[in-house]
C-alpha positions as CSV (number, residue, x, y, z in Angstrom):
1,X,6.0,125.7,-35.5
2,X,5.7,129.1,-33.8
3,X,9.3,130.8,-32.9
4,X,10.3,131.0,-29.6
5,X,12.6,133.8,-28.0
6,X,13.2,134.3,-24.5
7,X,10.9,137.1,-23.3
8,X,13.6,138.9,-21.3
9,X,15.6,139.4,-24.8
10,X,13.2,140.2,-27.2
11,X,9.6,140.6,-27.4
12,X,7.5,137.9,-29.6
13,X,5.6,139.2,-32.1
14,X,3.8,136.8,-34.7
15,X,4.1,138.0,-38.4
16,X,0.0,138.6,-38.4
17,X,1.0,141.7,-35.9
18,X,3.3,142.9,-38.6
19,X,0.8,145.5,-40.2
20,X,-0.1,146.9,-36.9
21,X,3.0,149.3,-37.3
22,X,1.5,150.6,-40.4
23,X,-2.2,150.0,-41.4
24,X,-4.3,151.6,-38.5
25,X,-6.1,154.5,-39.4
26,X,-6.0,157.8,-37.3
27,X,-9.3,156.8,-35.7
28,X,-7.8,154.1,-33.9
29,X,-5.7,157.0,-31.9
30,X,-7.9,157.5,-29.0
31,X,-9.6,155.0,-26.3
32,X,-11.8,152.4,-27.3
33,X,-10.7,148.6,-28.4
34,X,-10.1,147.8,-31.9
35,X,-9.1,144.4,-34.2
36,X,-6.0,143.3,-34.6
37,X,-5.7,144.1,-38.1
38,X,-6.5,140.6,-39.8
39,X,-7.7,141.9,-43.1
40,X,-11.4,141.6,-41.9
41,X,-13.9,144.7,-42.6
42,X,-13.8,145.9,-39.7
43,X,-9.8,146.9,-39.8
44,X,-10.0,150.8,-38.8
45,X,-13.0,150.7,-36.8
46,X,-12.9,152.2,-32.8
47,X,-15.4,150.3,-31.0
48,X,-16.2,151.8,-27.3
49,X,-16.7,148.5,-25.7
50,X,-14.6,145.1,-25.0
51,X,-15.7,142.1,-26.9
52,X,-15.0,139.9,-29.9
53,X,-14.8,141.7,-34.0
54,X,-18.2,142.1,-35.7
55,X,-16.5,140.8,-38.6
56,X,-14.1,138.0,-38.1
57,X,-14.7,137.4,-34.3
58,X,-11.3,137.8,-32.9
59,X,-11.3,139.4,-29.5
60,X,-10.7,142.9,-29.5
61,X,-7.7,144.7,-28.2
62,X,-7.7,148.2,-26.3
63,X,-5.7,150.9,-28.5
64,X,-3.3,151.0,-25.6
65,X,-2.6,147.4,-26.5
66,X,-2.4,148.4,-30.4
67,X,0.0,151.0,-29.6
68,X,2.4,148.5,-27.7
69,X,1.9,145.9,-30.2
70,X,2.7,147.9,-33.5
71,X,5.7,150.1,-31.5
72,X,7.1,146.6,-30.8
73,X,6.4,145.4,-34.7
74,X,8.5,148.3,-36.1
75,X,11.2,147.6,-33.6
76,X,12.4,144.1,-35.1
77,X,15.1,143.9,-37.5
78,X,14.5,143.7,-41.1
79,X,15.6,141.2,-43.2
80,X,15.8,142.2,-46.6
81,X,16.0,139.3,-49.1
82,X,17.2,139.7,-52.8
83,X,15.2,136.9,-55.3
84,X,15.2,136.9,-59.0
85,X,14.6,134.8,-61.8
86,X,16.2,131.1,-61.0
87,X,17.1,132.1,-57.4
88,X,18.0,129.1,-55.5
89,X,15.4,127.5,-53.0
90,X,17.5,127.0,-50.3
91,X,19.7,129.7,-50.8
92,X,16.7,132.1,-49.2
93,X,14.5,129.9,-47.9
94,X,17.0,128.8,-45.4
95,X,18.5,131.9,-43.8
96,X,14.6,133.1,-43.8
97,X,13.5,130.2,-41.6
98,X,16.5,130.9,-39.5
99,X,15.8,134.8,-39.0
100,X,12.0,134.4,-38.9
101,X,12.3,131.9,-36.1
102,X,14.7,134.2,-34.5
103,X,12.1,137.1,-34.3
104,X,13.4,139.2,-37.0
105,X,10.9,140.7,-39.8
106,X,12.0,138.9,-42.7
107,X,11.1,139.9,-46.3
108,X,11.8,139.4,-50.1
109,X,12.6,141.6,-53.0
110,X,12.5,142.1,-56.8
111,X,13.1,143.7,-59.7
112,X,9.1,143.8,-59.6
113,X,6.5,142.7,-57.3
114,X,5.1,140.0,-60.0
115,X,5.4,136.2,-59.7
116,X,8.7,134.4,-61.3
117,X,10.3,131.3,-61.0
118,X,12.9,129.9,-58.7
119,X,15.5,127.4,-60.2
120,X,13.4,124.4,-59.4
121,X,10.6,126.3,-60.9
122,X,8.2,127.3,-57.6
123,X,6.7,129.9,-58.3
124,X,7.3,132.9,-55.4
125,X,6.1,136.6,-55.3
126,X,8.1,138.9,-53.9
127,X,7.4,141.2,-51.2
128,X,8.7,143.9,-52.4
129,X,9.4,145.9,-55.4
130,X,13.3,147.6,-55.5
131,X,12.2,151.2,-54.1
132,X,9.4,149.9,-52.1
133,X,11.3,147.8,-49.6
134,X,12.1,148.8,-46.1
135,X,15.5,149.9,-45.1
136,X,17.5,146.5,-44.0
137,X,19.1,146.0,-41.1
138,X,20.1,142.8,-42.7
139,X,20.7,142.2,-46.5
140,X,21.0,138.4,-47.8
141,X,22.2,138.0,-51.4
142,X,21.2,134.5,-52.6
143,X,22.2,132.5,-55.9
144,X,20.8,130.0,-57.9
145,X,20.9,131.0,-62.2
146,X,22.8,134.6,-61.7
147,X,23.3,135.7,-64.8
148,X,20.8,137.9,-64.9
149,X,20.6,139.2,-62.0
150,X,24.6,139.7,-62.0
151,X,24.6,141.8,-65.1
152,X,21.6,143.3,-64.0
153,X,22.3,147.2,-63.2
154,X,18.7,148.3,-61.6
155,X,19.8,145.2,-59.4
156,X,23.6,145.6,-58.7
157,X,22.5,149.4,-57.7
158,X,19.9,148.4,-55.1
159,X,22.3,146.2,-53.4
160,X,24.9,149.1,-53.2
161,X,22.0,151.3,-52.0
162,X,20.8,148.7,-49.5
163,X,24.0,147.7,-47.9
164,X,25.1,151.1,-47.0
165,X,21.8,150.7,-44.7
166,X,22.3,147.5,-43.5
167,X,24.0,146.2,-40.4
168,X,25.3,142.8,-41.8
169,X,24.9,141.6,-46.1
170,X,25.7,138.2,-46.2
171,X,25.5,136.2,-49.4
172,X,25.1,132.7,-49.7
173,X,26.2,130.5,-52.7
174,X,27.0,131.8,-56.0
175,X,25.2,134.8,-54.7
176,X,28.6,136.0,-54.1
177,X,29.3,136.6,-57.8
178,X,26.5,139.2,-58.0
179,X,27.8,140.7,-54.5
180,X,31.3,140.9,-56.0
181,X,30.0,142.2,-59.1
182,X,29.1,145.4,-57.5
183,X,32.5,146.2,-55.8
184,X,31.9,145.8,-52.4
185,X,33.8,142.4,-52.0
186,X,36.9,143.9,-53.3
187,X,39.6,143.6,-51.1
188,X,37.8,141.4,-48.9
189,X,37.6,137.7,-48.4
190,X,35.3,135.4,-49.6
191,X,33.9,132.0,-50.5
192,X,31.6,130.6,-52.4
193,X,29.5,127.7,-53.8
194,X,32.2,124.6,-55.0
195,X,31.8,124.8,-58.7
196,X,32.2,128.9,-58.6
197,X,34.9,129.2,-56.6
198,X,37.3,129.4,-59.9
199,X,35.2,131.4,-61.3
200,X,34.9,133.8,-58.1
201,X,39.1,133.8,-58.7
202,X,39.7,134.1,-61.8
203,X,37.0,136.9,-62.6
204,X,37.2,139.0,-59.6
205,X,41.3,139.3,-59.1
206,X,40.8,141.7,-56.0
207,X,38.5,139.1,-54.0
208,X,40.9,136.9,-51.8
209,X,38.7,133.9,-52.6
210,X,38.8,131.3,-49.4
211,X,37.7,127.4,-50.3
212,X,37.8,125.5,-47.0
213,X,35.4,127.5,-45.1
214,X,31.0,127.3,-45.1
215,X,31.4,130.7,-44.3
216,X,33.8,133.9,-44.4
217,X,33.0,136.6,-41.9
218,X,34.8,140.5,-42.7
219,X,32.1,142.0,-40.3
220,X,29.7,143.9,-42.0
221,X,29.9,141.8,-45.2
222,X,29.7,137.8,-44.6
223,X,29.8,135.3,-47.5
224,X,28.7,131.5,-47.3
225,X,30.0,128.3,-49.3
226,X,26.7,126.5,-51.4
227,X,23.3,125.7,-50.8
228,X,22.9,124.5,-46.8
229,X,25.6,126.9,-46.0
230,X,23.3,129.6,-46.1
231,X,22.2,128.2,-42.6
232,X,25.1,128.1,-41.1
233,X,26.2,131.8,-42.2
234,X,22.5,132.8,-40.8
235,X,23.1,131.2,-37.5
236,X,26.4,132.9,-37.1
237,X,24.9,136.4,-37.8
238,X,21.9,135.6,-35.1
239,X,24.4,134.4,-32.8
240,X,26.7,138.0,-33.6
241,X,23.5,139.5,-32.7
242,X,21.7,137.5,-30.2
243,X,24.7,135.4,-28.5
244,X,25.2,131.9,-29.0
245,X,23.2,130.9,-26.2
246,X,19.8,132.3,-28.3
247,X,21.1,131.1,-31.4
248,X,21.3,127.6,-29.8
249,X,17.8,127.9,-28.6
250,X,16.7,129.0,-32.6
251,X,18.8,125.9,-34.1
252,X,16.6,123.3,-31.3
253,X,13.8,124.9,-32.6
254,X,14.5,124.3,-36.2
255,X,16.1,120.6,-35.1
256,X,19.0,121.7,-36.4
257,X,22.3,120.0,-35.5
258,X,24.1,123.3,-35.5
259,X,28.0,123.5,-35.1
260,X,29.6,126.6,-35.5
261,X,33.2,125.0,-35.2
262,X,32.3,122.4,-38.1
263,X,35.3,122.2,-40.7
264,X,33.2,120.6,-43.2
265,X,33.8,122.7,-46.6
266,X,32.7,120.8,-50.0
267,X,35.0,123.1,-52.7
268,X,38.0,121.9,-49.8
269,X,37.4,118.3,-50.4
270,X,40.0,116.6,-53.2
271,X,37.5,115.0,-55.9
272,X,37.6,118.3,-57.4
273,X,39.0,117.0,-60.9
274,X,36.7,113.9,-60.8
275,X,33.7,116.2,-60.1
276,X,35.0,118.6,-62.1
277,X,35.2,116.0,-65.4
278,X,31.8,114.2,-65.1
279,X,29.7,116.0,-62.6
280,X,28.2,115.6,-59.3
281,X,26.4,112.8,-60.0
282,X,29.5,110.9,-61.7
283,X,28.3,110.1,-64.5
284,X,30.3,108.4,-67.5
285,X,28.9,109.5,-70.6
286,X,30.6,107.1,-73.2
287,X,29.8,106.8,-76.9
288,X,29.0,102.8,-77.3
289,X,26.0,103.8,-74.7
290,X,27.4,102.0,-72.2
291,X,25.7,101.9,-68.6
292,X,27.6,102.5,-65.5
293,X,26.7,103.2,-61.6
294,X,29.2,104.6,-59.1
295,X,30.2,102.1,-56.7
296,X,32.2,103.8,-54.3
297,X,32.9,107.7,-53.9
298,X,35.5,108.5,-50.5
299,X,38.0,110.3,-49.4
300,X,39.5,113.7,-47.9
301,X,41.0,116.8,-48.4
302,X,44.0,114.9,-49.5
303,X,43.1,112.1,-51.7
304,X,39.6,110.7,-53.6
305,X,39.0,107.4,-55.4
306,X,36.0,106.9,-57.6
307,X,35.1,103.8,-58.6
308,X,32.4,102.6,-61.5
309,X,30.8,99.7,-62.7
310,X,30.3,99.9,-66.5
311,X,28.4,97.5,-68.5
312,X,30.2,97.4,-72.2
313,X,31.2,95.6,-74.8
314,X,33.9,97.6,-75.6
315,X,37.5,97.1,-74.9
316,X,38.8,98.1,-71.8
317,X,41.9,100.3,-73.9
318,X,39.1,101.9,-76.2
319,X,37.1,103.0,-72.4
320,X,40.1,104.5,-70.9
321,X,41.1,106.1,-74.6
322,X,37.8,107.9,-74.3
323,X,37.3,108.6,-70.7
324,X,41.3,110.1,-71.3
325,X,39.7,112.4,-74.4
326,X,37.4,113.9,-71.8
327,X,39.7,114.5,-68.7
328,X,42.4,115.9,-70.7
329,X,40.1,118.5,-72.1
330,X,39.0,119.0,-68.7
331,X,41.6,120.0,-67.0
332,X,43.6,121.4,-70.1
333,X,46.5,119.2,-69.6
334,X,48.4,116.2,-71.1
335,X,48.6,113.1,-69.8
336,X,51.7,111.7,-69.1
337,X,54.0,111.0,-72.0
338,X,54.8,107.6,-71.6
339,X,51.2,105.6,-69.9
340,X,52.5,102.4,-68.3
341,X,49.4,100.7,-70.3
342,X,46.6,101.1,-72.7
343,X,44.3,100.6,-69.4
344,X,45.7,103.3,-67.5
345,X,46.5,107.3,-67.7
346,X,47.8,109.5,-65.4
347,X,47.8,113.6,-65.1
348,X,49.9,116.1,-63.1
349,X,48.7,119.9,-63.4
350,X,47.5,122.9,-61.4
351,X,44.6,123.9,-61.3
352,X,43.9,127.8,-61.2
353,X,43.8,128.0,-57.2
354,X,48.1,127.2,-58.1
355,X,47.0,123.6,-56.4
356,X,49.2,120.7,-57.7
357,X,46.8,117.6,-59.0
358,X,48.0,113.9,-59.4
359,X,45.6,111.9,-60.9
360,X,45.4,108.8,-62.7
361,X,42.7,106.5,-64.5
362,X,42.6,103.0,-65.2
363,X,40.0,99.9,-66.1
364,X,40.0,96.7,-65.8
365,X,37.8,93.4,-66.2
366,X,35.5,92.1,-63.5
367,X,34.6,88.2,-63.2
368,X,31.1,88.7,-65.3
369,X,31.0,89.4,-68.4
370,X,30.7,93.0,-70.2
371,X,31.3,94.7,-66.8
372,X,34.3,96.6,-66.4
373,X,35.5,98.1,-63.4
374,X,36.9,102.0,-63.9
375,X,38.7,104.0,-61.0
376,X,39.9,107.0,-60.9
377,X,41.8,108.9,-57.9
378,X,42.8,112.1,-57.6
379,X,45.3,113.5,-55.0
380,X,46.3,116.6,-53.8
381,X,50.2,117.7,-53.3
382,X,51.5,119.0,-50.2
């Protein structure tokens, strides 16, 4: 689907017109009609009269045209896009839907212009090699597996170089690790994806880290929550740019139900010690190889209940002993002293954002045999 952009606001240039800025040789300076630089043989080439290319059969365009088309080109803003070994898919891919469809010249850049591996292993080639890139007038700092990339100095020095150019550097996900690993979030707040918020904290003790936001906006330096997020932050910036009227007419492009006011943040929401203990995907590893599906996940920023359905033959008081071993080493605290039963535990601790946890475990037969039922809820103090 092609972009669209109201023609009073900004002309529309298709990324095919991109090289015209650049790859037009000095023979193309006078009158005559040239091609459109598609990568044909006959890019360069003057020809005195109208007509369509000799080589790929595109209608020629007058060098006045050329001229208009390639000032225009270099005119756009530049998206500069930082991608590594393991970045994220989304993390890039959507903020550069977002600012290609909004008319902006969006590009990618390495370490190295070679191929590597995302985290889902598509393979991508950058567009760029770090000292080949233009300057940004927007720099997006994605995450995905970091490490490298964070500890990376060739890579912590172009971002420093890079957003003293740029207009806006927004990060999106864990991406802001590797932004605050440079400096420039310090003193500054921030967010970040849900499982690296503590980490964000705890390593990086001059970030005022914020949790219940998708995105944190300082003004030039903008940082999103996980994944999708990365949207949202990249609407925001066209809409700081554009106005919200344009950025609304970029999101119906895309069909996306865009809502800047949206208070949906997923590190806010209170499963954090369930999701924290078994993962995303809730799943409770137990020794006997017992099976188990979640059966119900809900709640708030106040309260969450999981509840499972375990097939096992072993005792309720040995499930809950086990699951207990686990959660306690979780959230390095003890479980209450005194458990009412052998089929239920309970926790109280904080957590290293100083929030106060109560949360409490328990199993219990169902009418069919072998299958338990396990719950678990977690709620937040005031």
């Amino acid at each position: 689907m092609n972009q669209i952009w109201p023609a009073h606001r900004r002309s529309f240039i298709t990324g095919s017109l991109l090289a015209l800025a650049t790859s037009k040789t000095a023979s193309a300076q006078g009158a005559g009609y040239v091609c459109a630089d598609c990568g044909c043989a006959s890019d360069g080439k003057v020809f005195t009269a109208p007509g369509a290319c000799p080589s790929c059969g595109m209608p020629l365009i007058s060098v006045q045209d050329y001229r208009a088309r390639a000032s225009a080109a270099k005119s756009r803003l530049k998206v500069a896009i930082l991608v590594f070994e393991g970045v994220q898919i989304i993390d890039f891919c959507g903020p550069y839907e977002v600012f290609g469809q909004a008319g902006y010249e969006v590009f990618t850049v390495g370490a190295k212009a070679s191929p590597l591996l995302t985290a889902m292993k598509l393979q991508i080639t950058p567009t760029y090699a770090f000292g080949a890139s233009p300057a940004p007038n927007i720099l997006l700092i994605p995450g995905g597996n970091i490490n490298g990339a964070r500890h990376d100095a060739a890579t912590l020095d172009w971002i420093r170089a890079r957003h003293a150019e740029s207009k806006i550097t927004m990060s999106v996900c864990n991406g802001a690790l590797i932004l605050a690993q440079t400096g420039l979030l310090d003193g500054l707040s921030a967010t970040t994806y849900h499982d690296a918020i503590d980490d964000l904290a705890s390593d990086f003790r001059n970030v005022r880290v914020v949790d219940d936001k998708r995105f944190v906006d300082n003004g030039k330096i903008i940082t999103t929550a996980g994944l999708s997020s990365g949207i949202d932050g990249a609407m925001h910036v066209v809409s700081r740019i554009e106005g919200k009227i344009d950025a609304e007419l970029v999101a119906r492009n895309l069909e996306y139900d865009w809502n800047e006011d949206t208070r949906f943040a997923r590190a806010a929401l209170a499963d954090y010690p369930i999701s924290g203990t078994f993962g995303g995907r809730l799943r409770l590893d137990l020794p006997d190889g017992s099976l188990s599906r979640v059966e119900s996940s809900v709640g708030d920023r106040s309260a969450w209940e999981v509840i499972w359905r375990l097939q096992s033959k072993s005792a309720n008081a040995l499930i809950v002993q086990k699951l207990s071993e686990r959660i306690t080493s979780s959230f390095r605290a003890a479980a209450d002293p005194a458990p009412e039963s052998a089929l239920q535990r309970t926790w109280r601790f904080t957590d290293r954002r100083n929030r106060r946890w109560f949360v409490q475990l328990n199993a219990a037969d169902t009418s069919q045999p072998d299958v338990k039922r396990v719950m678990m809820t977690a709620i937040l103090a005031a």
